[in-house]
C-alpha positions as CSV (number, residue, x, y, z in Angstrom):
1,X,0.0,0.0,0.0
2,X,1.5,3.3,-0.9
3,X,0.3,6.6,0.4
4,X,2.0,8.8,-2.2
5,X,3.4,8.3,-5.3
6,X,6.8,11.0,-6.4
7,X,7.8,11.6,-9.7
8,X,11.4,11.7,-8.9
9,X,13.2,11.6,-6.3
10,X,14.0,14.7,-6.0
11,X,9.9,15.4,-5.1
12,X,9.9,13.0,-2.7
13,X,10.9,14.9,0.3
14,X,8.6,17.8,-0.2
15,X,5.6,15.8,-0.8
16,X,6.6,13.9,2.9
17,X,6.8,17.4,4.4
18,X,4.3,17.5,6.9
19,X,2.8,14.3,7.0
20,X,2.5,12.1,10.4
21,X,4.7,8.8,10.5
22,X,3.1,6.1,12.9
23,X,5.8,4.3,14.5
24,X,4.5,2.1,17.6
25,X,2.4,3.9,19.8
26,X,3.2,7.3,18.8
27,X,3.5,9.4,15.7
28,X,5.6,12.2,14.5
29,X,6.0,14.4,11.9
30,X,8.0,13.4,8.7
31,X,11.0,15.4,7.8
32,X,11.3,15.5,4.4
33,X,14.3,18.2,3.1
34,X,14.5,19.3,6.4
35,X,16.3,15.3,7.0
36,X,18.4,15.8,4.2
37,X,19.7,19.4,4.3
38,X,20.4,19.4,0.2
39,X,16.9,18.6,-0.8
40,X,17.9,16.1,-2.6
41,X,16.9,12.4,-2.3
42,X,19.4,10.0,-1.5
43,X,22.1,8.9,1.2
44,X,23.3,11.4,3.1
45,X,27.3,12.2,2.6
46,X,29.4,10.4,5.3
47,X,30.8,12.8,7.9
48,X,34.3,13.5,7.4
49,X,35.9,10.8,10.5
50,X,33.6,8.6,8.0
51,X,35.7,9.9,4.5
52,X,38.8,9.6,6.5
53,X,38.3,6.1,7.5
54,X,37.2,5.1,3.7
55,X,40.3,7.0,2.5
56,X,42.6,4.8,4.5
57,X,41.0,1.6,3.5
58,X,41.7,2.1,-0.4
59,X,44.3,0.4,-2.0
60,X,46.6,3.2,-2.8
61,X,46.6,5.0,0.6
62,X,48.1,1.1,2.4
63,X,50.8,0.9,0.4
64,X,51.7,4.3,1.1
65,X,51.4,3.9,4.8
66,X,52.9,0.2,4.1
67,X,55.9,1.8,2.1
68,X,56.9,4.8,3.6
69,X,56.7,2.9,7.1
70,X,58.8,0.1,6.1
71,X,61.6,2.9,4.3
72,X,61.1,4.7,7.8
73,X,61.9,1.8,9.9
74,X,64.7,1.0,7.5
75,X,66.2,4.5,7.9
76,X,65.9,4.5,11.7
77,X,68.1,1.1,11.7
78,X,70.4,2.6,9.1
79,X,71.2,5.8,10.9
80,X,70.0,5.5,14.6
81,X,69.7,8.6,16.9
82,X,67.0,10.7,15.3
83,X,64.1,8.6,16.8
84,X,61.6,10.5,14.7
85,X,61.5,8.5,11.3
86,X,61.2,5.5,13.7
87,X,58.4,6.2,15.2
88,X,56.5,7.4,12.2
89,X,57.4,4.5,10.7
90,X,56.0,2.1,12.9
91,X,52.7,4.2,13.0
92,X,52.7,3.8,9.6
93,X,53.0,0.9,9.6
94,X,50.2,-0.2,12.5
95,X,48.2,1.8,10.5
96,X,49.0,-0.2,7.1
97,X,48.4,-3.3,8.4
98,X,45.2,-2.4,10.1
99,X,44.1,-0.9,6.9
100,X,44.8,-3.7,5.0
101,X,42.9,-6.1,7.8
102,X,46.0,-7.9,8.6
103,X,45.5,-6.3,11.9
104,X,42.6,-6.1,14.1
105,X,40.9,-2.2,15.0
106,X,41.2,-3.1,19.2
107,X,45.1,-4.5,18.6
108,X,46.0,-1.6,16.4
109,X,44.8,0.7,18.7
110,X,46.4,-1.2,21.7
111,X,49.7,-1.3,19.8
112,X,49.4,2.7,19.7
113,X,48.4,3.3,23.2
114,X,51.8,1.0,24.5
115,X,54.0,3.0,21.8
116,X,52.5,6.3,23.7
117,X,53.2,4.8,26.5
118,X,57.1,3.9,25.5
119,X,57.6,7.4,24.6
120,X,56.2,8.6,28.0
121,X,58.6,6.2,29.7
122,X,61.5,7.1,27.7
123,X,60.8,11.1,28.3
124,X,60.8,10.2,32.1
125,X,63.6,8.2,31.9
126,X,66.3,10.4,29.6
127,X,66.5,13.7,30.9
128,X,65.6,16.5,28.5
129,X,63.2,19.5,27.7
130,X,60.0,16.8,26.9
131,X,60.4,16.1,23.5
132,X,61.2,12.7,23.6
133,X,57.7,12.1,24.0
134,X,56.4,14.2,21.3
135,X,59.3,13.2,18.3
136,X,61.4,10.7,19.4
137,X,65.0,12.4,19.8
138,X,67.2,12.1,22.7
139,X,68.3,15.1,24.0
C-alpha cells in the first residue's frame, strides 16, 4: 500500500513534508528536506571521521602507509639517533596493516596506546626538555 506516489526523487521529500509517521504507539512528523539538508533524495554524505576512514582503506593509501613505514623503519636502523623517522614509521605501519585487515581495529589501537606509553617512559627516563615524548630524539 503506498500513500504517495513522487515523480522523482527529487519530489519525494517535499511531498513527505508535513505528514505524520506512525511508528509504535506514537506518531511524528516526517521530515522530508529538512532530514536531508540538500533537498535532494538519497544517502546522506558520510561525515568526514567517515571519509577519513574510507580514505585509509583504499588500495593506494596502504601501500603508502605500508611503504613509507617500512623505508622509515629501515632509515631509523640505518642511521640510529634521530628517533623521529622511527616512530612514524611504525605508525605507519600499524596503521597499514590495520588498513589492509591484517590487523585487528582493538590490537591496532592497543599497539598505539603502549607506543604512547614507551615514549612517556622514555621522556621520564632520559633527561631533556619533553620532546622525547612528542618526536622521538634524545636530547
Amino acid at each position: 500500500m503506498a500513500d504517495l506516489v513522487a515523480p522523482s526523487g527529487e519530489a519525494l521529500p517535499g511531498q513527505l513534508d508535513g505528514r505524520r509517521v506512525v511508528v509504535g504507539p506514537a506518531d511524528a512528523p516526517a521530515q522530508g528536506r529538512a532530514a536531508h539538508g540538500r533537498g535532494s533524495y538519497g544517502p546522506p554524505r558520510p561525515r568526514i571521521p567517515g571519509r577519513r576512514t574510507a580514505d585509509a582503506g583504499e588500495p593506494g593509501t596502504r601501500h603508502i602507509f605500508l611503504s613509507i613505514g617500512t623505508l622509515a623503519v629501515i632509515y631509523e636502523l640505518a642511521g640510529p639517533g634521530m628517533g623521529f623517522a622511527g616512530i612514524i614509521g611504525v605508525i605507519l605501519l600499524i596503521l597499514g596493516f590495520t588498513s589492509l585487515s591484517v590487523l585487528p581495529f582493538n590490537t591496532a589501537g592497543l599497539l598505539l596506546l603502549l607506543l604512547a606509553a614507551a615514549l612517556f617512559v622514555g621522556e621520564v627516563l632520559t633527561p631533556g626538555i619533553g620532546l622525547f615524548a612528542a618526536d622521538g630524539r634524545r636530547h
